[in-house]
C-alpha positions as CSV (number, residue, x, y, z in Angstrom):
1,X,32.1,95.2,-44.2
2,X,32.3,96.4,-40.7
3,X,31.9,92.4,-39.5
4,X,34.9,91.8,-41.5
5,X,37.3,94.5,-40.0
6,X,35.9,93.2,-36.7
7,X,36.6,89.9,-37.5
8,X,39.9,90.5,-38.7
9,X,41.0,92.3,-36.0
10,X,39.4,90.0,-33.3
11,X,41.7,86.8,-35.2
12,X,44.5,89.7,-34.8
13,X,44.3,89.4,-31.2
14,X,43.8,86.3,-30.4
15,X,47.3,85.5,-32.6
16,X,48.9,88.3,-31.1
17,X,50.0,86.4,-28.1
18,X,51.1,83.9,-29.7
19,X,53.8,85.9,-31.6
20,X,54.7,87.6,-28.4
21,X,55.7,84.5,-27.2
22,X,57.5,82.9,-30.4
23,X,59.4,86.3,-29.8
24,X,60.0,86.1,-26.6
25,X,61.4,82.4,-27.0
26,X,63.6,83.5,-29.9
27,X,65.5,86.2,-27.8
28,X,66.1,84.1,-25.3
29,X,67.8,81.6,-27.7
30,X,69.4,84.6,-29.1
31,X,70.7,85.5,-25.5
32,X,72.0,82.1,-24.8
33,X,73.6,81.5,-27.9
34,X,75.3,84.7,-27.7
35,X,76.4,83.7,-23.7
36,X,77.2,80.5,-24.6
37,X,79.8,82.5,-27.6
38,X,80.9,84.7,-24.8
39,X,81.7,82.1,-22.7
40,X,83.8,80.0,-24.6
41,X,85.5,83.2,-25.8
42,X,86.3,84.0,-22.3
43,X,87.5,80.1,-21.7
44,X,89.9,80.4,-25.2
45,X,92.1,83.5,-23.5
46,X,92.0,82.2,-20.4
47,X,93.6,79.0,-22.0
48,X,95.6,81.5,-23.7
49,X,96.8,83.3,-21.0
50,X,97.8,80.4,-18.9
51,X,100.0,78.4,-22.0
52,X,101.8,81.8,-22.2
53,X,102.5,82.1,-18.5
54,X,103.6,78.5,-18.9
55,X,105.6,79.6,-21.7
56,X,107.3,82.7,-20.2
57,X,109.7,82.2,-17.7
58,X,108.8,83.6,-14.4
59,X,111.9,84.9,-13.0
60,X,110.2,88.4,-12.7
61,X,106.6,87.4,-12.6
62,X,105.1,91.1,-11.0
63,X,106.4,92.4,-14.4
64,X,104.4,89.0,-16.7
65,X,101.0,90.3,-14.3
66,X,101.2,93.7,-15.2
67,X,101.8,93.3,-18.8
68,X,98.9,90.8,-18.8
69,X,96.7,93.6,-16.4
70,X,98.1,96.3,-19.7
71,X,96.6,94.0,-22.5
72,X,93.3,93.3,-20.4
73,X,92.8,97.2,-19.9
74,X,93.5,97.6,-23.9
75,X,90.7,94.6,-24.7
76,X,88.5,96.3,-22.2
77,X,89.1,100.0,-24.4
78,X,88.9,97.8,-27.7
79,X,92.3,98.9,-28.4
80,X,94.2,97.3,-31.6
81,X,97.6,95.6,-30.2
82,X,100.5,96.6,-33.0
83,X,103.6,93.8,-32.4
């Protein structure tokens, strides 16, 4: 009975490292994947924010970068944007 445990536990370890690294490997995919989302998040406003400055006419343009600078400050503070 005791050989069994022993046995068991001895096949434990020596698949224990194993799972560590299956583990491991999945965060990591889990990381990228989530800075890969992140990234092309970050790439779609910045698109974003340059079609509107396009858009906008820039006669007073100090007053376009700090209503940009406002609405970056209110995604930083997860703030809801009413129009």
């Amino acid at each position: 009975m005791l050989s069994l445990l022993l046995e068991g536990a001895m096949r434990h370890l020596q698949h224990a490292p194993t799972l560590h690294i299956l583990r491991a490997f999945e965060e990591e995919l889990k990381f990228k994947n989530r800075e890969l989302a992140y990234r092309q998040s970050q790439t779609s406003r910045l698109q974003m924010k340059r079609s509107l400055m396009s858009s906008l006419e820039i006669a007073n343009g100090d007053a376009n970068l700090r209503c940009f600078s406002q609405f970056r400050g209110m995604r930083f503070r997860r703030e809801c944007l009413n129009i």
